[in-house]
PASENU-531358 format. One record per residue (C-alpha): x, y, z; residue in one letter. Coordinates in steps of 0.05 Angstrom, whole numbers, plus 5000, padded with zeros to 4 digits. Each point is the difference from the previous one (the first is absolute). Layout:
PASENU-531358
XYZA
...
//
This chain:
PASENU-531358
315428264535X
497250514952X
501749974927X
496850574953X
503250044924X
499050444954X
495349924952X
503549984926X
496950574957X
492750114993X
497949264996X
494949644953X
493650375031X
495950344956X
500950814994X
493350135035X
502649645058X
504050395061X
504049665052X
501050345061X
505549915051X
497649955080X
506649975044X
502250235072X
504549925041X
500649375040X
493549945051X
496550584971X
493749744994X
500649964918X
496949255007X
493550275033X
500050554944X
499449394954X
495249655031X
496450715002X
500450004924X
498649234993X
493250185035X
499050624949X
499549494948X
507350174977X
505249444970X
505750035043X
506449624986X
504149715055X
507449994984X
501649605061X
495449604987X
503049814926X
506849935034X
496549385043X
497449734944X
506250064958X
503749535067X
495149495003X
502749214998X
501249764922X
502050794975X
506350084972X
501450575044X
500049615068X
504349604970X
505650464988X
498650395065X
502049285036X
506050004953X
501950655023X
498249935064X
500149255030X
494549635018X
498950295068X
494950554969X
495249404993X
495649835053X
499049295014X
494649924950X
503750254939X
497150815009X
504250584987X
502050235079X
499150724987X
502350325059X
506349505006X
501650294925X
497550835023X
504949875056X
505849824953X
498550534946X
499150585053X
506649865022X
503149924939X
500650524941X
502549444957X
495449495027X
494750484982X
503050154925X
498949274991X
494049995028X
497050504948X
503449674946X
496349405006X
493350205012X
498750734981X
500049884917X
495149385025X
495350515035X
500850494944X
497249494957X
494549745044X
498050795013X
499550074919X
495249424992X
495650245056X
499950784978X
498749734932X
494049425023X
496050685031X
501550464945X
496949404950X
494149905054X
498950834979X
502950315067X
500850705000X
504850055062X
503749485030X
504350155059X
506449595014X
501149925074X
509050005027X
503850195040X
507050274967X
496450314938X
504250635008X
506149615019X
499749664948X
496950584946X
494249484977X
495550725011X
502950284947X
495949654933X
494050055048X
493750354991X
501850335068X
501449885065X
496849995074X
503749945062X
497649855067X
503650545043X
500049855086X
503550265044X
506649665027X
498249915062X
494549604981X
503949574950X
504549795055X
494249895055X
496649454949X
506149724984X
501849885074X
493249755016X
498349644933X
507349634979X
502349995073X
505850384983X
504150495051X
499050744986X
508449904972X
497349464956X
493650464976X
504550584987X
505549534956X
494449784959X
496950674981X
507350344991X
501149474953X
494050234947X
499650714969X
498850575033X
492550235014X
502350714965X
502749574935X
493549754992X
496250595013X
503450234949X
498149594947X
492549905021X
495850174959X
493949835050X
501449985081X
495749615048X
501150305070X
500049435053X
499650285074X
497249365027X
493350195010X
495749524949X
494450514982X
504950454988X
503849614958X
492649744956X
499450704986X
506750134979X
499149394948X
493650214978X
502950724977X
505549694964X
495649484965X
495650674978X
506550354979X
501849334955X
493449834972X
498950854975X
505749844968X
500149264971X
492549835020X
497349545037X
504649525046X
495549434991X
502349354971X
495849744951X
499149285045X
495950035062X
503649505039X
506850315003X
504849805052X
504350355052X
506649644971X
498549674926X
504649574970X
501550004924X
493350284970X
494150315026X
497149645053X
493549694960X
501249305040X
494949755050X
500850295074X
502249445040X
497550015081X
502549625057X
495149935072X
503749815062X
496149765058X
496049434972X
495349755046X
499250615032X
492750254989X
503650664980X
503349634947X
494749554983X
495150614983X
505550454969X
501449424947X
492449974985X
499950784992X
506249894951X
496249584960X
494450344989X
503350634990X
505849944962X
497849444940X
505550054971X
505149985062X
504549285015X
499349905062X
505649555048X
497549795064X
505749875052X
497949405035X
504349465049X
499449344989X
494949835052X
494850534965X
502049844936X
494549584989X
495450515027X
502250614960X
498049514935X
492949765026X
499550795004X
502450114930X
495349504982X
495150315025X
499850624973X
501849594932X
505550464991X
506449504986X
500250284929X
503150665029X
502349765073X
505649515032X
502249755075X
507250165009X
501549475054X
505350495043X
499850365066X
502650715006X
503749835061X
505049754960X
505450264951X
497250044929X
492949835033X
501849284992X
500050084930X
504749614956X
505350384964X
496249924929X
493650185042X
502550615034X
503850284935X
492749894955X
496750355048X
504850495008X
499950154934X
492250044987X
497950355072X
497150574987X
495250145063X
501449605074X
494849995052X
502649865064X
494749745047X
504049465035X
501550205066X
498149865079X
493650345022X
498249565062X
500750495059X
502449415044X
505949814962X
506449965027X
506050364977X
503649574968X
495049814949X
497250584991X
507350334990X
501049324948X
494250164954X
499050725010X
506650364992X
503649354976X
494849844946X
499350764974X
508450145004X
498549394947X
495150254960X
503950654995X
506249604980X
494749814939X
497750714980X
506950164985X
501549454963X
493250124960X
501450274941X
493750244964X
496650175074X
495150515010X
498149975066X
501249585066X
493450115048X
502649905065X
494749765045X
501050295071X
494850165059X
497850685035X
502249645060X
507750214984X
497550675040X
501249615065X
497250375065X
499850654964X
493650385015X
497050544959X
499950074926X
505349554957X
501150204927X
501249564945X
507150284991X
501749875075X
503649425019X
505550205050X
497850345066X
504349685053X
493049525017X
500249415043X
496349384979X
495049545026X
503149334981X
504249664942X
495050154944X
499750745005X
507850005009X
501449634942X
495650214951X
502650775021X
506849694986X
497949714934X
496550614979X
507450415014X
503749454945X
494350194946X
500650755016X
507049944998X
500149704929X
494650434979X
506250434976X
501549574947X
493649594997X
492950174976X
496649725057X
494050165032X
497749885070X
493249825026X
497950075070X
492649685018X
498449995073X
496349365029X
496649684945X
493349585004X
496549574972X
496850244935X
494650475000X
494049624950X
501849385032X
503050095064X
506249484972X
506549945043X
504749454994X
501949965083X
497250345054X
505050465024X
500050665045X
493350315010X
497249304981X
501549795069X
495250405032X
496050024945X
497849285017X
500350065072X
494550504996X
496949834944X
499649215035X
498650305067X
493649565018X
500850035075X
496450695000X
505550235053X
502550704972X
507949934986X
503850645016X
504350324951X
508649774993X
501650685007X
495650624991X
499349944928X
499150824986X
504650034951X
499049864925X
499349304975X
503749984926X
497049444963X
499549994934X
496749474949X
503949514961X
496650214928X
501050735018X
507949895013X
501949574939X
495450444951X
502350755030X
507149704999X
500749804935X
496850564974X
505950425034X
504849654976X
498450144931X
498550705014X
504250554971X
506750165045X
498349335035X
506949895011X
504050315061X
493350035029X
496649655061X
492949985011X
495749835055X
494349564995X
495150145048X
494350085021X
498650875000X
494550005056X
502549415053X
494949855059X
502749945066X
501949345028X
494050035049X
494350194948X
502249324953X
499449565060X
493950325016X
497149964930X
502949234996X
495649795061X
493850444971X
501049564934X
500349465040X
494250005036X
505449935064X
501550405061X
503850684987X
507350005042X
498650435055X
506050365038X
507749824985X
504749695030X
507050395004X
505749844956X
504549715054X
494849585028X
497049754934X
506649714980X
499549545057X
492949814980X
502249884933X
504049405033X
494849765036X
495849274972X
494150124968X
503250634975X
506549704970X
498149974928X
501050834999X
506749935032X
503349764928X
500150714974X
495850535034X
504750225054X
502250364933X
493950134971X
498650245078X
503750594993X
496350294942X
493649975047X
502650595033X
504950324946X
497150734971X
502850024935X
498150184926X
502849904945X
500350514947X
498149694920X
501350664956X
503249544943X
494949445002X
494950515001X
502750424940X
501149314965X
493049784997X
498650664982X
494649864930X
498949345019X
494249635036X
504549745062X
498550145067X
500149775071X
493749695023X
498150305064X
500749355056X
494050105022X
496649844932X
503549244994X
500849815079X
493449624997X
502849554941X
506449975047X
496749735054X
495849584959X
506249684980X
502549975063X
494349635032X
500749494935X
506749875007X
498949975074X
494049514994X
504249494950X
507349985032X
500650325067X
507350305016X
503649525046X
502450345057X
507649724984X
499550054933X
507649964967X
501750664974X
501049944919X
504250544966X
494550344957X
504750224945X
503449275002X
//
């Protein structure tokens, strides 16, 4: 359902003030050219999002839509079913008549106050973000007016793959806007969209150079502008919510949060059981002036949340970091599939409804390359790879959902590859993956030289805890964050053989000698005494013997100016080890230890 009226005359802005229309046709891209603006500093106005608002339960306009209507375009909790009403009004001319009748002079009015609420805030140019501005001739008491030009085929691939619609279906919907040429026509500004995102970062940045010679500078006078502001210019507190909770992932991003952002409300999505947890942590970092436990579970619709919960949160989100996921390599595939591409198609399902958001970080894993070999890029994703086990599948499988919606969404996606334990303190929360072997050799007191699982040549990508959460959340807020994936790694990866080796040396322990073949050291894996490393590392087996490197060009340019880099392992093994041999020392691993879901 798209609804785009015309704005009534030149409004109550102030004559210093200069709206600018940004339309295209239907999957265009003209949402990323917002959010491309929105991280220029630029106000941008979001019609559709105005005709949600307009909708919500208690406004008269819902009201008269059921009237109109019946009350089967309600969903069960009282919301405004919008595709159940698009479905009637594409159908329908007169449906559609009505349609407009009822809400456009409501979103003309709401469009007025905002325009007006950034012209009084001393905004030079505000730009006003919908879809039938030519349709409708709203461009013509603009300023001026940019359209996102692609090409058709393209319009009808994304709608295919991002509405699930049949190429019929695609073509209906863009036969039933205006013409490309009609808006050509009218533009005053044209943003070409081929696809190709550097391409299309340059083609912004020219037009924003070609606005601001002529109206100056693009930049709205509040620092904390939002992708899609309401009423007025979005002065209001950012609002973030941390899936994941206990993870240690989510444990230490919520501390960097804190520390970073002072002025940041924080929600931390907790279950029930971890409730009381997630507080003691709050507590501990005395930060319960500025942070709350959201008892809910993103496995389930509305993460658990009440209605009244979910709609507040909704409303106020303006940044969602989505750390809750799966990362035990022995998982089956049922749970893994639950939390991982269940728990994210949920957290998606919240972006959209998110109002004021400004970004989704999407946490993934450089595992989602599978068996591939050679170099991986940070835009690659599908290769036709195989995978190792449930984890990599379905965290490849989530990462396609949040590059799917990245279409529509600002969402950016980070990729770390094994992380460990922190590297002042040598912290981890479970001993997982190269832990195994870790304290096998690092525990090795027989003196008898243990061979190699595999012939551990290829590189070892480990990467500390600190380093991950601080070179990720720098990213994120880097500029043209969103769209973007980055790989946190480690640059300059040892080889698997060279960190057992330096383990033992650390140690004070036998080196391994030798290796046992992959095939064979599966069995041993099963064998007693050895058991303990068969509740994961027949994944983390592979990776002994997997040549493979991942490329960070968009990390690296990221934390370009800033302090952050990747510790060299060899620098923080010894405080590894030292914690392994602690941890070792105080609560050995039982050898049939239950499996706990680390993200549960």
């Amino acid at each position: 359902m798209q609804a785009t009226p015309p704005l009534s005359g030149r409004g109550n802005w102030n004559s210093v003030t200069h709206v600018i229309g940004l339309t295209g046709g239907i999957a265009s891209g003209k949402s990323m050219v917002a959010r491309m603006l929105v991280e220029r500093g630029a106000a941008v106005i979001d019609a559709d999002l105005l005709a949600r608002q307009v909708v919500e339960p208690g406004q008269p306009a819902l009201a008269e839509l059921v009237a109109r209507f019946g009350a089967a375009i309600l969903t069960a909790d009282g919301q405004l079913d919008r595709k159940r009403l698009g479905a009637i009004a594409f159908a329908d001319p007169a449906a559609r008549a009505d349609l407009g009748r009822i809400t456009h002079p409501r979103i003309a009015a709401a469009s007025q106050r905002a325009i007006a609420a950034w012209a009084d805030a001393g905004a030079k140019v505000v730009f006003y973000e919908a879809a039938l501005l030519v349709e409708n001739r709203a461009h013509t008491g603009m300023s001026g007016l940019v359209v996102v030009a692609t090409p058709n085929e393209i319009q009808e691939a994304r709608l295919v793959s991002r509405d699930g619609l049949s190429l019929e279906e695609a073509r209906a919907r863009i036969a039933a806007q205006a013409l490309l040429a009609d808006k050509l026509a009218v533009a005053t500004w044209v943003v070409h969209n081929t696809g190709d995102l550097p391409a299309l970062t340059r083609e912004v940045d020219r037009v924003v150079t070609e606005i601001e010679t002529k109206y100056g500078s693009i930049r709205a006078p509040s620092s904390a502008t939002s992708s899609k502001p309401s009423s007025s210019p979005a002065t209001s507190r950012e609002v973030a919510l941390v899936t994941g909770f206990p993870a240690f992932t989510a444990r230490r991003m919520i501390a960097k949060l804190l520390a970073a952002e002072p002025d940041t409300k924080i929600y931390v999505l907790a279950r029930d059981k971890f409730a009381a947890d997630a507080d003691h942590l709050l507590d501990s970092l005395r930060a319960h002036d500025r942070a709350e436990v959201l008892i809910g579970d993103v496995c389930d619709m509305d993460l658990g949340l009440s209605s009244a919960e979910y709609r507040s949160l909704s409303k106020d989100l303006t940044w969602i970091h989505h750390l809750a996921g799966i990362y035990f390599m022995g998982v089956d595939d049922e749970t893994a599939r639950r939390v991982n591409v269940v728990g994210t198609r949920t957290v998606l399902d919240l972006a959209r409804d998110a109002g004021r958001l400004e970004r989704l970080v999407h946490w993934s894993t450089a595992m989602v390359s599978g068996d591939r070999s050679g170099i991986v890029y940070e835009e690659d994703l599908d290769s036709r790879q195989k995978f190792h086990n449930a984890y990599e599948r379905t965290k490849y499988e989530a990462e396609r959902l949040a590059r799917s919606a990245m279409r529509r969404l600002p969402i950016t996606i980070m990729r770390p590859s094994i992380i460990v334990g922190d590297s002042q303190t040598g912290e981890i929360d479970k001993l997982d993956g190269p832990y195994y072997l870790m304290v096998l050799i690092a525990t090795n007191a027989s003196g008898l030289r243990l061979p190699m699982l595999g012939r551990g040549d290829a590189p070892l990508h480990l990467v500390p805890i600190d380093y991950v959460i601080d070179a990720a959340w720098q990213s994120a807020k880097s500029l043209g964050a969103a769209g973007k994936t980055f790989h946190v790694v480690d640059p300059n990866p040892m080889t698997a053989r060279a960190v057992f080796e330096a383990v033992a040396e650390h140690a004070n322990t036998e080196k391994p000698r030798g290796h046992i073949p992959r095939p064979l050291a599966r069995a041993v894996l099963r064998t007693p005494g050895l058991s303990r490393l068969g509740r994961g590392p027949l994944a983390f087996l592979d990776m002994l013997d997997h040549t493979v490197h991942y490329d960070s060009s968009n990390t690296t340019q990221a934390l370009t100016g800033t302090t952050l880099r990747c510790p060299p392992l060899s620098e923080y093994l010894p405080t590894l080890v030292r914690y392994v041999l602690d941890i070792s020392r105080s609560a050995p691993i039982p050898e049939h230890e239950e499996v706990a879901d680390p993200l549960d």
